[in-house]
C-alpha positions, 0 to 999 in steps of 0.5 A: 462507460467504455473509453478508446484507447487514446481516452484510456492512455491519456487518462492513465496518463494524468494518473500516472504524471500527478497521481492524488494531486489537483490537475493544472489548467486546460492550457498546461495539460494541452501542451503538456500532453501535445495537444493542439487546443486546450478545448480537446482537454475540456471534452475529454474531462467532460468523458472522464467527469461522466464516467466517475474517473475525475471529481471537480472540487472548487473550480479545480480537477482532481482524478477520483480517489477510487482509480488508485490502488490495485484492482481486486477480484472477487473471483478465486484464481486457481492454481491449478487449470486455468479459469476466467476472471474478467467479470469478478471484477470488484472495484480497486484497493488503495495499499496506502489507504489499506496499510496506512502508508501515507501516514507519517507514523508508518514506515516500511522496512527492508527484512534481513534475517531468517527469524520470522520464517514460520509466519512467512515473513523472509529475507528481503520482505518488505514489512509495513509498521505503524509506529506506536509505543504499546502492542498487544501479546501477539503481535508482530513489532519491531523492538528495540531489544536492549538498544539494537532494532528486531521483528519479533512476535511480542510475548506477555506470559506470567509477568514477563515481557519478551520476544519470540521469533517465528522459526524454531532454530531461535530462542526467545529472547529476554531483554538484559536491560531494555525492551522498548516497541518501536511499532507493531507490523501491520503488512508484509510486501514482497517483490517476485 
């Protein structure tokens, strides 16, 4: 279903001002959005409601949780000529559902350092860890490597558990007296 651009701009509006959370009366949005009449609200909900944007739980509005997150193409995007894409379009993709950033055991971390290069993970990245005491040989963790902080690939070989770091400039690294795993990265974020 097709919206205006006022529709549009207010929805976007009741988005972006109280994002997962319940909307509040007719009368609040009325004044809050400058509206003369708290029934201008209740026609443009009975619009969104139809076109699947907002769900009504127990008497109360909240926006559909399939409008949050990032819009995603099926189509391939070339880097080459230019093509069109407008009609691949799929559905939306939460990163805090994804990733699991809304959770209380995930956490984001700011990269420093050049050791994690060869998995194209830089200086500056942002990586996503889910936080857990154990992680398979492999994975990328963050540890805490003799009482200091590092993202590392965790290596278990012939009894031995170490790190090795994804640029051949670095030697493995062998705890002296600890190892431990903070948690296990599960996405990398970066700002262009």
């Amino acid at each position: 279903m097709n919206l205006t651009t006022k529709q549009q701009d207010f929805f976007e509006g009741l988005k972006s001002t109280y994002g997962e959370d319940y909307l509040p009366s007719f009368e609040t949005l009325a004044q809050k959005f400058g509206f003369k009449h708290k029934n201008s609200i209740l026609q443009y909900f009975k619009k969104f409601e139809s076109a699947g944007l907002i769900v009504k739980r127990e008497r109360r509005y909240k926006i559909a949780q399939s409008e949050f997150g990032a819009k995603v193409f099926t189509g391939k995007i070339r880097a080459g000529f230019a093509s069109a894409i407008e009609d691949d379009f799929e559905g939306r993709i939460s990163l805090d559902k994804k990733f699991h950033i809304n959770s209380p055991s995930t956490f984001i971390f700011t990269v420093s350092g050049d050791s994690m290069v060869d998995l194209g993970i830089f200086e500056g990245d942002n990586v996503i860890v889910r936080k857990c005491s154990n992680a398979n040989s492999g994975d990328i963790v963050l540890a805490i490597l003799d009482g200091a902080f590092t993202l590392k690939t965790l290596i278990k070989e012939n009894g031995k558990t170490f790190l090795r770091p994804a640029n051949k400039k670095y030697p493995d690294m062998h705890p002296e007296t600890s190892l431990s795993i903070f948690g296990v990265v599960t996405g990398v974020i970066r700002e262009v």
